[in-house]
PDB file of N, CA, C and O in Angstrom:
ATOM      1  N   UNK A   1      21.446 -33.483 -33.951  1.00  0.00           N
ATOM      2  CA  UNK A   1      22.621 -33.750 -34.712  1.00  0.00           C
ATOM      3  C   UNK A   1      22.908 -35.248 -34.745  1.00  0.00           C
ATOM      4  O   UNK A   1      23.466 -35.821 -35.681  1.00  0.00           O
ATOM      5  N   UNK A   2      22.532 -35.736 -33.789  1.00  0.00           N
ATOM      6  CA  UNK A   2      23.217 -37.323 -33.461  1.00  0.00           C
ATOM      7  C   UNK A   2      21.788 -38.225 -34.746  1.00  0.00           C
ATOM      8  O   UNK A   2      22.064 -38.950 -35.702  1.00  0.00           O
ATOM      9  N   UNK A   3      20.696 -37.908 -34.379  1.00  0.00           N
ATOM     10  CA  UNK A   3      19.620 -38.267 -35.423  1.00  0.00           C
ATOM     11  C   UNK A   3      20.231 -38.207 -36.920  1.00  0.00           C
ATOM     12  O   UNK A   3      20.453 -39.144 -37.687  1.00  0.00           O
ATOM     13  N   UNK A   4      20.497 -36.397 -37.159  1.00  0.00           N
ATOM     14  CA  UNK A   4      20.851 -36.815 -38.185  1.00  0.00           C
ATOM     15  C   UNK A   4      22.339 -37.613 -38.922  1.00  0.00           C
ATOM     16  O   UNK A   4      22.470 -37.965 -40.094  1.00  0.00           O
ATOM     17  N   UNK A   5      23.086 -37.704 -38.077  1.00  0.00           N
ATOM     18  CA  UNK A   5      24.419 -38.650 -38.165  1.00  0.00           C
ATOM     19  C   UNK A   5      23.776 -39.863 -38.320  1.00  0.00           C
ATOM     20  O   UNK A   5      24.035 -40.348 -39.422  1.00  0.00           O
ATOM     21  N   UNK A   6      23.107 -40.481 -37.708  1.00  0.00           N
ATOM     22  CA  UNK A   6      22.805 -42.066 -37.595  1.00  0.00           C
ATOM     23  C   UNK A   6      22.026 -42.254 -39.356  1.00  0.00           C
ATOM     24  O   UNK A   6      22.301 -43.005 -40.292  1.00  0.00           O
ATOM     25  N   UNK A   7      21.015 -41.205 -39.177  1.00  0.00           N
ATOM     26  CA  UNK A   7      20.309 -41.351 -40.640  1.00  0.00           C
ATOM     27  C   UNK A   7      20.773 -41.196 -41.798  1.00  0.00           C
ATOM     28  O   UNK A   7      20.265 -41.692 -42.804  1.00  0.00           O
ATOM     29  N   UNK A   8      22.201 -40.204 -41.770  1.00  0.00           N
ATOM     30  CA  UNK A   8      22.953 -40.448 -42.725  1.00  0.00           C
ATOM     31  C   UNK A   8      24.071 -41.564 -42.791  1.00  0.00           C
ATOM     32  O   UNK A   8      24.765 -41.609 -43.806  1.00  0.00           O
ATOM     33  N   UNK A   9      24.216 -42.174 -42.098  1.00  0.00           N
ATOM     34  CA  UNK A   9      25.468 -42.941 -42.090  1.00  0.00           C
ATOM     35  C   UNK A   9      24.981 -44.543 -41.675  1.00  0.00           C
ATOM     36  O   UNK A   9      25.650 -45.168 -40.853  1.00  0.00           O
ATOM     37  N   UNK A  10      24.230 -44.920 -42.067  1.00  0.00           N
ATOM     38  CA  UNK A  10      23.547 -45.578 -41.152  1.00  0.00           C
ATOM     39  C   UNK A  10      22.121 -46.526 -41.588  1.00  0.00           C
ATOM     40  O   UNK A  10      21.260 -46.442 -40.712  1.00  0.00           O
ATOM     41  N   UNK A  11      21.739 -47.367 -42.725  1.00  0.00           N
ATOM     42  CA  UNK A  11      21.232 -47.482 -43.883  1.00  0.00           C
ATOM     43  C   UNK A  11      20.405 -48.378 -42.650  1.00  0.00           C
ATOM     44  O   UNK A  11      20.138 -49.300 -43.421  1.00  0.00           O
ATOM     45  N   UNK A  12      20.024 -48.661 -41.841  1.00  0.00           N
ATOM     46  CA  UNK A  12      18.911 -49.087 -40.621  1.00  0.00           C
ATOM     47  C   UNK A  12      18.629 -48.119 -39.600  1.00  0.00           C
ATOM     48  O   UNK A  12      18.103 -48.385 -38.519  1.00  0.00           O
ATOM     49  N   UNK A  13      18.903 -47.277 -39.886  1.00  0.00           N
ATOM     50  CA  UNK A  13      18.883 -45.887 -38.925  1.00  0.00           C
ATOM     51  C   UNK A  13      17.779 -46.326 -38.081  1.00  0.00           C
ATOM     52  O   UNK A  13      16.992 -47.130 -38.580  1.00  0.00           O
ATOM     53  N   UNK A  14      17.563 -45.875 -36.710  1.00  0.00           N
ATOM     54  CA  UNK A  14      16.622 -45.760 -35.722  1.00  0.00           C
ATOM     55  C   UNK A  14      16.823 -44.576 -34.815  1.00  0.00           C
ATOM     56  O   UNK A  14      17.703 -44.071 -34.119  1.00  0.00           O
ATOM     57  N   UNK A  15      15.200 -44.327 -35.273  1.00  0.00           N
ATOM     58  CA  UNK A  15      15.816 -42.865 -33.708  1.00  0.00           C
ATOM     59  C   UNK A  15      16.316 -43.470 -32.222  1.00  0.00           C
ATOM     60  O   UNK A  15      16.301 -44.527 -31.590  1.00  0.00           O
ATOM     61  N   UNK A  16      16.644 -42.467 -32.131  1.00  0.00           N
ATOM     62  CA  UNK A  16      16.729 -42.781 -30.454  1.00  0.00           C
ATOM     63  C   UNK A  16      15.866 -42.471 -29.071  1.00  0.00           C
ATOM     64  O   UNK A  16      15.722 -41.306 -28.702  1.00  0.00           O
ATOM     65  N   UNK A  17      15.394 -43.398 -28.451  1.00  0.00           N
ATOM     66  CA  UNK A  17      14.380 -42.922 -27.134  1.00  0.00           C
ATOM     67  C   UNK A  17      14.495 -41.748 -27.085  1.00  0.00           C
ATOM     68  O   UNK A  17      13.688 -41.134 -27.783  1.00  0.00           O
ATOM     69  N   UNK A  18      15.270 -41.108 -26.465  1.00  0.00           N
ATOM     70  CA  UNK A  18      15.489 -39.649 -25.943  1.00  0.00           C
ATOM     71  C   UNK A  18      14.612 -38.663 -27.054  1.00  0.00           C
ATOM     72  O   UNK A  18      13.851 -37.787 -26.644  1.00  0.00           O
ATOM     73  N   UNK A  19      14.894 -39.012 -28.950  1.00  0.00           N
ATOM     74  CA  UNK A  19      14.456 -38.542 -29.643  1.00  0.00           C
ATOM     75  C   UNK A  19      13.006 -38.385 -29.433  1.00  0.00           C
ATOM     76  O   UNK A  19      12.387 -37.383 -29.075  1.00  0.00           O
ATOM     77  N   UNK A  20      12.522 -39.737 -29.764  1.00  0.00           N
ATOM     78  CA  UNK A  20      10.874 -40.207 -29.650  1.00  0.00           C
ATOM     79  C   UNK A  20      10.513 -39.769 -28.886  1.00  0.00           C
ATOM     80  O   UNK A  20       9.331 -39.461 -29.039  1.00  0.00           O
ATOM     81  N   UNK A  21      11.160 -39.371 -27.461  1.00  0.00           N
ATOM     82  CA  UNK A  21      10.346 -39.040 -25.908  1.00  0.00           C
ATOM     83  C   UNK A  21      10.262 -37.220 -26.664  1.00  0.00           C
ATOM     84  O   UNK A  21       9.089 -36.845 -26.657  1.00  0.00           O
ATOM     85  N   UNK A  22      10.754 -36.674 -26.965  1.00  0.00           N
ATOM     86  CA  UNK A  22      11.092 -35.190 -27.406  1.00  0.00           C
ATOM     87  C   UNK A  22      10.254 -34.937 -28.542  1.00  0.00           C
ATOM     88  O   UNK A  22       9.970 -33.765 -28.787  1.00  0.00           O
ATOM     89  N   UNK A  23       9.881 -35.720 -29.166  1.00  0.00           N
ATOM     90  CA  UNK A  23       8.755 -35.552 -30.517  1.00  0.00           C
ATOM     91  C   UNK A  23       7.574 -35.497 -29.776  1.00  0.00           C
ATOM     92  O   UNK A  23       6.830 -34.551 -29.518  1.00  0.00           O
ATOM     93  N   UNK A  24       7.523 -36.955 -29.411  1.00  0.00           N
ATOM     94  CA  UNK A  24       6.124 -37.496 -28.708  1.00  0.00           C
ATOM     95  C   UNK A  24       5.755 -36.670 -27.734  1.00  0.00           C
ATOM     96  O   UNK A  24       4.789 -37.050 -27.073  1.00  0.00           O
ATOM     97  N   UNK A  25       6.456 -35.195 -27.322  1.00  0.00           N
ATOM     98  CA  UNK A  25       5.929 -34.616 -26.318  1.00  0.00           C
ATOM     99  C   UNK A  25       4.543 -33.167 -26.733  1.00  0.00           C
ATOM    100  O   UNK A  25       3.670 -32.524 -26.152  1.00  0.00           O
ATOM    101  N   UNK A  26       5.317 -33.352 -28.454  1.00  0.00           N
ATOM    102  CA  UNK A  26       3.893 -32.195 -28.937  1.00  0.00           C
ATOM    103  C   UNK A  26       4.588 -30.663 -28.701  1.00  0.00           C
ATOM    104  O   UNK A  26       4.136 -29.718 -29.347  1.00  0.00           O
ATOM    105  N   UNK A  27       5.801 -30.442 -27.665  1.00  0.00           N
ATOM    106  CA  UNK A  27       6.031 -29.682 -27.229  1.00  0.00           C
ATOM    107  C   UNK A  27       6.835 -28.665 -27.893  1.00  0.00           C
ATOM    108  O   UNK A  27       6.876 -27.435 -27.854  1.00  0.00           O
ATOM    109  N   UNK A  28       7.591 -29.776 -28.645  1.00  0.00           N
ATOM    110  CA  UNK A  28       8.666 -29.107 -30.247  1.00  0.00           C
ATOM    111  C   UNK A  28       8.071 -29.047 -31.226  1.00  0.00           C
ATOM    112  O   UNK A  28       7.124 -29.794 -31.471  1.00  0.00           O
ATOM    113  N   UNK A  29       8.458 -28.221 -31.938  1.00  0.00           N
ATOM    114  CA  UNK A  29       7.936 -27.935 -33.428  1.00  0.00           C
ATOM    115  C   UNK A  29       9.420 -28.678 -34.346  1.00  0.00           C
ATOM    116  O   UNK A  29      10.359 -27.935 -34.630  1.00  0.00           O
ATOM    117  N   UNK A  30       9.455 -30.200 -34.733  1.00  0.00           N
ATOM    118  CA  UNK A  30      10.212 -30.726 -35.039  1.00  0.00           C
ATOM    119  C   UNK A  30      10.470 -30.918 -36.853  1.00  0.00           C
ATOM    120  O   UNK A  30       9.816 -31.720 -37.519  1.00  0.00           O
ATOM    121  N   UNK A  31      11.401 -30.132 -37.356  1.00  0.00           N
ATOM    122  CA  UNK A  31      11.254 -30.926 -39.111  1.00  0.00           C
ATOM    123  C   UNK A  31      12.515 -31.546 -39.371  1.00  0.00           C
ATOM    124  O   UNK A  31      13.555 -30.923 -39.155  1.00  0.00           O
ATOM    125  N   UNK A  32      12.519 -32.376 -39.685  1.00  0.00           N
ATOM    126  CA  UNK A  32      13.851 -33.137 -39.694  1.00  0.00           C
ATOM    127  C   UNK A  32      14.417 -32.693 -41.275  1.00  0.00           C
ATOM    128  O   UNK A  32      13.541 -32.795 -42.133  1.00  0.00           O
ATOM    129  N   UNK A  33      15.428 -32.333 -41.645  1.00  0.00           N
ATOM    130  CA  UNK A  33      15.512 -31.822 -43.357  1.00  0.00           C
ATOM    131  C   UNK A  33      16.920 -32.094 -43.458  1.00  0.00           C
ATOM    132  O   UNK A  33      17.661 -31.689 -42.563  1.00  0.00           O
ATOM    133  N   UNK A  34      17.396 -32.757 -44.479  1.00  0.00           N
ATOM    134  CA  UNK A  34      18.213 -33.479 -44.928  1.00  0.00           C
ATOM    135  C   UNK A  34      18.334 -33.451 -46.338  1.00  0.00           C
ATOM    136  O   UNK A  34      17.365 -32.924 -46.886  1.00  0.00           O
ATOM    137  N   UNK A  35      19.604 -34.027 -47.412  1.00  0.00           N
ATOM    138  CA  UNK A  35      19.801 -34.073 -48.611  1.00  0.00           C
ATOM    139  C   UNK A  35      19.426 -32.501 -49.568  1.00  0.00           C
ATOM    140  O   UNK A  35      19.613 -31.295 -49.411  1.00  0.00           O
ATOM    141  N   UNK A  36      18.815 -33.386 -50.571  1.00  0.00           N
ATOM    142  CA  UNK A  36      18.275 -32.201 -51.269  1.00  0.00           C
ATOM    143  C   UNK A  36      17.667 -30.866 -50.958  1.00  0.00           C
ATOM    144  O   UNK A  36      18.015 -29.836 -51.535  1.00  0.00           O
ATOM    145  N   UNK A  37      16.747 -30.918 -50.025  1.00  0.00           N
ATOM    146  CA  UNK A  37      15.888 -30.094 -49.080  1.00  0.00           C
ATOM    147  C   UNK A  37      16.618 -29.304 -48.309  1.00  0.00           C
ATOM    148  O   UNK A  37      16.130 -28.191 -48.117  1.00  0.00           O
ATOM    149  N   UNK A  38      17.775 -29.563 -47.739  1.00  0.00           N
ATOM    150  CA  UNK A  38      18.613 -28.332 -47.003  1.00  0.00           C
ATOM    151  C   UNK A  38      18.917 -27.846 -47.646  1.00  0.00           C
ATOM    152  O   UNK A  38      18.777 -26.623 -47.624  1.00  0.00           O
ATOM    153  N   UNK A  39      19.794 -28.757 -49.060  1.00  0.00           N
ATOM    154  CA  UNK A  39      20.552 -27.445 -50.567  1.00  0.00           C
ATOM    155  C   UNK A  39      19.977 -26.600 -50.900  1.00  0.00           C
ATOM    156  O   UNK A  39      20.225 -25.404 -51.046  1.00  0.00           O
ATOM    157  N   UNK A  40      18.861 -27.410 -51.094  1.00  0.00           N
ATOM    158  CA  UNK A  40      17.464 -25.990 -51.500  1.00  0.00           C
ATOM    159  C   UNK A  40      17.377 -24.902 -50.714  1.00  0.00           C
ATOM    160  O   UNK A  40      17.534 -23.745 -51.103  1.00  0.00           O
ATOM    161  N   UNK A  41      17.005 -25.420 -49.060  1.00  0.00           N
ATOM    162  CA  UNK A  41      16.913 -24.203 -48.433  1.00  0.00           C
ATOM    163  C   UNK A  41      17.917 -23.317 -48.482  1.00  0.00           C
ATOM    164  O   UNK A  41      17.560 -22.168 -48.741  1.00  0.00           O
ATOM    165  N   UNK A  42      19.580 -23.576 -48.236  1.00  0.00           N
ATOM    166  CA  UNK A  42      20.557 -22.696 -48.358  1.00  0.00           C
ATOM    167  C   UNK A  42      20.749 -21.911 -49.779  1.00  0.00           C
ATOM    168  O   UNK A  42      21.329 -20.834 -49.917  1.00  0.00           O
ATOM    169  N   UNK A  43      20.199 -22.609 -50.694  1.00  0.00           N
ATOM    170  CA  UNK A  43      19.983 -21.484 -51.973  1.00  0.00           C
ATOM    171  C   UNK A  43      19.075 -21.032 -51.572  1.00  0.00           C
ATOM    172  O   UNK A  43      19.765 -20.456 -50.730  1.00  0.00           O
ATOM    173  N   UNK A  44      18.085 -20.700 -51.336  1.00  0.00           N
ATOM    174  CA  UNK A  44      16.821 -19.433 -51.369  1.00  0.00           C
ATOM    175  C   UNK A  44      17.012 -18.749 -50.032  1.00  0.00           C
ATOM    176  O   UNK A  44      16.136 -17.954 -49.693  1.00  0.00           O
ATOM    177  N   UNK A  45      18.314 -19.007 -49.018  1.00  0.00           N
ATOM    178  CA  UNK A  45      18.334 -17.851 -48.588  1.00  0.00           C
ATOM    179  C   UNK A  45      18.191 -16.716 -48.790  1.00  0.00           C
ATOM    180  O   UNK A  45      18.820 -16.359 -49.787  1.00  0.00           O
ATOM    181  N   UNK A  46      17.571 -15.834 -48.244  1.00  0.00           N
ATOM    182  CA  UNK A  46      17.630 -14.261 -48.922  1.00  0.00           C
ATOM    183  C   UNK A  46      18.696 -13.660 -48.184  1.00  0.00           C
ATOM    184  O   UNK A  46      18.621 -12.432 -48.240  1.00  0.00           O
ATOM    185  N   UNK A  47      19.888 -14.182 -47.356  1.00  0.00           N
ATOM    186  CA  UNK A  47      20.622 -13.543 -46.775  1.00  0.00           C
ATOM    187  C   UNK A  47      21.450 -12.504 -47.713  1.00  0.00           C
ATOM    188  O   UNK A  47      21.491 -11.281 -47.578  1.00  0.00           O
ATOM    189  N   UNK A  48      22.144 -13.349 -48.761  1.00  0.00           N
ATOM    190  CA  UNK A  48      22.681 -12.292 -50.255  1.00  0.00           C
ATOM    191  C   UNK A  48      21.820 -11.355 -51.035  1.00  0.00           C
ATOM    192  O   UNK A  48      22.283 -10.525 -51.817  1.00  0.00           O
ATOM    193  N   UNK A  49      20.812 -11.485 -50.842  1.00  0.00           N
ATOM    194  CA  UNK A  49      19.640 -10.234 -51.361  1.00  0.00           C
ATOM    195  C   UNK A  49      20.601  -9.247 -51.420  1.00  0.00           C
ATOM    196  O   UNK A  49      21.559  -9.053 -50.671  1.00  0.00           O
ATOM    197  N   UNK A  50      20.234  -8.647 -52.395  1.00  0.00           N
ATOM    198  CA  UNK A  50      20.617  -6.767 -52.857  1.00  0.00           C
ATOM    199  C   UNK A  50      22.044  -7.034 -52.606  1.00  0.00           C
ATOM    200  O   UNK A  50      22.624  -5.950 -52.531  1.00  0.00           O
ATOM    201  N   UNK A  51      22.886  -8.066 -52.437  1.00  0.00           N
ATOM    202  CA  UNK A  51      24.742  -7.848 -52.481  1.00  0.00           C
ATOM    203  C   UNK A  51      25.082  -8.521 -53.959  1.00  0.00           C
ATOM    204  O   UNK A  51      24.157  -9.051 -54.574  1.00  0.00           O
ATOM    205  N   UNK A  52      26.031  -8.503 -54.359  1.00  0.00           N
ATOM    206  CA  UNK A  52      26.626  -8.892 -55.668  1.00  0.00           C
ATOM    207  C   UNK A  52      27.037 -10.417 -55.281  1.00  0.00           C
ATOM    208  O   UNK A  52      27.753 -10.947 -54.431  1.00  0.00           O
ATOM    209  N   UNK A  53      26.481 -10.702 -55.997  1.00  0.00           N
ATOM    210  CA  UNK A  53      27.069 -12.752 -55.845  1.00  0.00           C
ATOM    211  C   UNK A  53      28.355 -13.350 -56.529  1.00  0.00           C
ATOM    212  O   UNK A  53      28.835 -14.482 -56.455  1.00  0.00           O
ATOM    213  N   UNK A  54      28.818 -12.067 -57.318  1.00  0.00           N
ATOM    214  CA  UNK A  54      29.807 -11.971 -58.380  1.00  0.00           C
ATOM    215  C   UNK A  54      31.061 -12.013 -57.102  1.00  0.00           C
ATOM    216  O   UNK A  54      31.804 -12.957 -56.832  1.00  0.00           O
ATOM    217  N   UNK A  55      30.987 -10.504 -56.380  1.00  0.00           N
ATOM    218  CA  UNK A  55      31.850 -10.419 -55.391  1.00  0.00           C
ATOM    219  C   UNK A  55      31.863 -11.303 -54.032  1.00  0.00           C
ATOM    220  O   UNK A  55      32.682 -11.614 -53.167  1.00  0.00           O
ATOM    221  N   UNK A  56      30.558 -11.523 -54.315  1.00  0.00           N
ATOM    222  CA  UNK A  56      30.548 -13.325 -52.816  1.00  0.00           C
ATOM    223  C   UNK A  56      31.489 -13.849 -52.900  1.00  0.00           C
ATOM    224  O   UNK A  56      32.385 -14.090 -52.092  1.00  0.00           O
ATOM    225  N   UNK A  57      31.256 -14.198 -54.524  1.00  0.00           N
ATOM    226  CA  UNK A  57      32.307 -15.744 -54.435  1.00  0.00           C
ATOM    227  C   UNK A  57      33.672 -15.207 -54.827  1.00  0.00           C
ATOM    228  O   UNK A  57      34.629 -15.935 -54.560  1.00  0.00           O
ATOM    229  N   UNK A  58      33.924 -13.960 -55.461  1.00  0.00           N
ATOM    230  CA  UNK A  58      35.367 -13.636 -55.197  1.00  0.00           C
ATOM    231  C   UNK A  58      35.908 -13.690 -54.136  1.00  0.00           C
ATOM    232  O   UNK A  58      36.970 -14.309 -54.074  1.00  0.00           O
ATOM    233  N   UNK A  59      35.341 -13.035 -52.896  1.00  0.00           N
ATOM    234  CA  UNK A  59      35.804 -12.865 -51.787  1.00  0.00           C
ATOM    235  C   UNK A  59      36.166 -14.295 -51.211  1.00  0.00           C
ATOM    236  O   UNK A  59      37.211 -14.723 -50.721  1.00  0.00           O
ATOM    237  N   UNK A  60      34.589 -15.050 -51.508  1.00  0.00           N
ATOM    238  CA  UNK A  60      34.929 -16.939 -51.085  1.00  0.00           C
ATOM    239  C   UNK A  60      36.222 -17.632 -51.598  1.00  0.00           C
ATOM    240  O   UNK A  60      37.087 -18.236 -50.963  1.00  0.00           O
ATOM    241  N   UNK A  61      36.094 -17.340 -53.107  1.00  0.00           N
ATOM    242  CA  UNK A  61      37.503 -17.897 -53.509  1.00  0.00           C
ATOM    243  C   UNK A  61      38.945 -17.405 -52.896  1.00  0.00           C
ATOM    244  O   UNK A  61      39.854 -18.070 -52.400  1.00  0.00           O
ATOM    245  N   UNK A  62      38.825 -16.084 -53.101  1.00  0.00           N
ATOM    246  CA  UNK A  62      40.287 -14.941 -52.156  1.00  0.00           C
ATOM    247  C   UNK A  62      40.463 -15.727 -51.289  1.00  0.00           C
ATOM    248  O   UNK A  62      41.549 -16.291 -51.420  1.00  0.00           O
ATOM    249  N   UNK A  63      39.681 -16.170 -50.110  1.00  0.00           N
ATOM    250  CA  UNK A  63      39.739 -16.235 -48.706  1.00  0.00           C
ATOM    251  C   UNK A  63      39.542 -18.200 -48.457  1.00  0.00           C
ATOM    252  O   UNK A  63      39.338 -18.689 -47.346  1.00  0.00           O
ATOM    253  N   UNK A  64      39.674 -19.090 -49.839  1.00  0.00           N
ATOM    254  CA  UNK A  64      39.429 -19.981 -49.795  1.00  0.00           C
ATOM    255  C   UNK A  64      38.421 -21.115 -48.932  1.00  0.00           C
ATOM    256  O   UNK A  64      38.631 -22.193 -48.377  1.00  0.00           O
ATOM    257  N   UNK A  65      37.273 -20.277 -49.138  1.00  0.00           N
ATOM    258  CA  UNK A  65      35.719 -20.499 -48.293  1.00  0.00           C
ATOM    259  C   UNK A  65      34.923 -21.917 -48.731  1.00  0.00           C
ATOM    260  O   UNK A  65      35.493 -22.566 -49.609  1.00  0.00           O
ATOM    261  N   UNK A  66      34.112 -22.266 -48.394  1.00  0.00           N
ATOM    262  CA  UNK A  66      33.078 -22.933 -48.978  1.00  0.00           C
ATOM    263  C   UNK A  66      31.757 -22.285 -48.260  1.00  0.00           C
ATOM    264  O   UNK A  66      31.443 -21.953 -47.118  1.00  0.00           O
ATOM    265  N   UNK A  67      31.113 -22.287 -49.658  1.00  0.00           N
ATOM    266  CA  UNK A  67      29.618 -21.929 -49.392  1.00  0.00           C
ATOM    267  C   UNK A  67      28.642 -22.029 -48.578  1.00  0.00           C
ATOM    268  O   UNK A  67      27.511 -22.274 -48.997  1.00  0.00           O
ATOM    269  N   UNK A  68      28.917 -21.850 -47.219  1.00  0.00           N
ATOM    270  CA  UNK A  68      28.138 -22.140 -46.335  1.00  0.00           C
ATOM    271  C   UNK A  68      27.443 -20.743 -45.600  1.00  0.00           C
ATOM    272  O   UNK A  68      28.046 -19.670 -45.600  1.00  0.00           O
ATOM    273  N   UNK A  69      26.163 -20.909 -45.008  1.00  0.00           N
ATOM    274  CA  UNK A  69      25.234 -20.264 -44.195  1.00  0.00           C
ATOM    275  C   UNK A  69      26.419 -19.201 -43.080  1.00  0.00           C
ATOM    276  O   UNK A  69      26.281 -17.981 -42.990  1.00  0.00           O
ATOM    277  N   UNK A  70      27.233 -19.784 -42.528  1.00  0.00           N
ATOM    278  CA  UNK A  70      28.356 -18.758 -41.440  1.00  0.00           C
ATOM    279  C   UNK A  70      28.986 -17.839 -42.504  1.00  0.00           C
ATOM    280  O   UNK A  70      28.614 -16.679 -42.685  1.00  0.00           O
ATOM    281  N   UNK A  71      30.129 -18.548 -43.306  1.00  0.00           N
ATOM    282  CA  UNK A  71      30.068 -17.542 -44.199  1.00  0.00           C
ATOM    283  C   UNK A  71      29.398 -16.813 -45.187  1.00  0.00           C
ATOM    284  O   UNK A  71      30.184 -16.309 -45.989  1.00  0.00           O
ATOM    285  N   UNK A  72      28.268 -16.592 -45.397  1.00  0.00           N
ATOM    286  CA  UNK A  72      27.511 -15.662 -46.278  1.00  0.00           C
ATOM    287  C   UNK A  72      27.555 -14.657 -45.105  1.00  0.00           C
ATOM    288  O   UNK A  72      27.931 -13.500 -45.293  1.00  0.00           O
ATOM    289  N   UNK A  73      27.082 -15.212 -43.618  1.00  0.00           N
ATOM    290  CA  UNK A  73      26.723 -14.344 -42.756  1.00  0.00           C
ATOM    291  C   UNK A  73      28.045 -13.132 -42.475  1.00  0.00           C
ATOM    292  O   UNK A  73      27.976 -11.946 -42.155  1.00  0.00           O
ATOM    293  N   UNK A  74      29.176 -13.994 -42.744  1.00  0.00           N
ATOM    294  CA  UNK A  74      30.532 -13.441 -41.967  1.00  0.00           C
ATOM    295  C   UNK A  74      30.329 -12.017 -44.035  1.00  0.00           C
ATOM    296  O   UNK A  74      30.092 -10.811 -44.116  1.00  0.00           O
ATOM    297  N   UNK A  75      30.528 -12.847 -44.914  1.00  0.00           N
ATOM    298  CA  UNK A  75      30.256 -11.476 -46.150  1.00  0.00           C
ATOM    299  C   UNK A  75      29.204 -10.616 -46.169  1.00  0.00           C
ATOM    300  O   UNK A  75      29.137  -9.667 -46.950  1.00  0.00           O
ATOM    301  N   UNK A  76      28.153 -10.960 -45.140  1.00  0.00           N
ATOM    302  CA  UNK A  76      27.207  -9.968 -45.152  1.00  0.00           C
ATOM    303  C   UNK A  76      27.615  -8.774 -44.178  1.00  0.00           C
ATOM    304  O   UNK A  76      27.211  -7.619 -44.312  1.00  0.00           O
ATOM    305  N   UNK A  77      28.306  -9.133 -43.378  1.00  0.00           N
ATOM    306  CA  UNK A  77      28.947  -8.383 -42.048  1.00  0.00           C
ATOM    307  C   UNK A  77      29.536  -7.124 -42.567  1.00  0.00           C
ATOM    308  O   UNK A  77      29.316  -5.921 -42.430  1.00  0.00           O
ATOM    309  N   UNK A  78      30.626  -8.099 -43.413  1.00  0.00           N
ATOM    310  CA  UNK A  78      31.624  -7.180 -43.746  1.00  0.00           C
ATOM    311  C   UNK A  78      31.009  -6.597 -44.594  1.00  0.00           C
ATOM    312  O   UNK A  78      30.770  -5.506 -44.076  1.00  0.00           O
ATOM    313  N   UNK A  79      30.422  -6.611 -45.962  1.00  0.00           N
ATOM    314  CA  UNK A  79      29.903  -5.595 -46.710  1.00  0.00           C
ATOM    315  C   UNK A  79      28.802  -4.617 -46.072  1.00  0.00           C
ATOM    316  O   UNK A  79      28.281  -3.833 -46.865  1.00  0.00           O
ATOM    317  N   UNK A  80      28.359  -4.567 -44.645  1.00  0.00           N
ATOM    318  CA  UNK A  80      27.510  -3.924 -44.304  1.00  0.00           C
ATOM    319  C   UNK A  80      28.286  -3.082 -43.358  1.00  0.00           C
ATOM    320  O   UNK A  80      27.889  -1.995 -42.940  1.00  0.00           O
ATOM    321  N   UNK A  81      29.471  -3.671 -43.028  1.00  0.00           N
ATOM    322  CA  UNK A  81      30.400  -3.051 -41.626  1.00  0.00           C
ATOM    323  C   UNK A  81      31.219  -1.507 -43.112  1.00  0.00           C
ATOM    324  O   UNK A  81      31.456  -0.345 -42.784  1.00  0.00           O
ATOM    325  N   UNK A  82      31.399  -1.978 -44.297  1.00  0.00           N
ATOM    326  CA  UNK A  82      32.224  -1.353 -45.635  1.00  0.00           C
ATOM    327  C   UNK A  82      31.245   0.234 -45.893  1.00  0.00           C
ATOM    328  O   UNK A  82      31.570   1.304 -46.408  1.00  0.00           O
ATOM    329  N   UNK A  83      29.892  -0.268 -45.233  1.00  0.00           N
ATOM    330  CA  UNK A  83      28.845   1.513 -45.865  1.00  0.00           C
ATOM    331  C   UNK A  83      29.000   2.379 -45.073  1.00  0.00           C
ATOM    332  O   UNK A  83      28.481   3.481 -45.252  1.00  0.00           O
TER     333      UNK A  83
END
């Protein structure tokens, strides 16, 4: 999180030791994803598969939400907790 704070905010960004020591260990499977590339990923979630996207965002708007990964999860709940 702190990586990606510095890299966004931060137009000389440098990782940090601690980072480099944690890459450089081979031991993580590390992808750093940012900007465009996360939007993307959070659209092709398949978490909304087979639910109505019509009633997503009603419910989002009702409940004055923003589109995020917790809440799809929290509308998937409930429409699955509703069968």
């Amino acid at each position: 999180m702190k990586r990606s704070d510095t890299h966004l905010f931060n137009d000389r960004a440098r990782a940090r030791s601690q980072w480099n020591t944690l890459v450089g260990t081979k031991r993580f499977h590390v992808h750093f994803t940012l900007g465009r590339e996360l939007a993307q990923t959070l659209d092709e979630t398949p978490l909304l598969a087979g639910l109505n996207p019509a009633a997503y965002e009603k419910w989002r708007s009702e409940n004055k939400l923003v589109d995020n990964l917790s809440n799809r999860f929290r509308y998937a709940s409930l429409v699955a907790g509703a069968d």
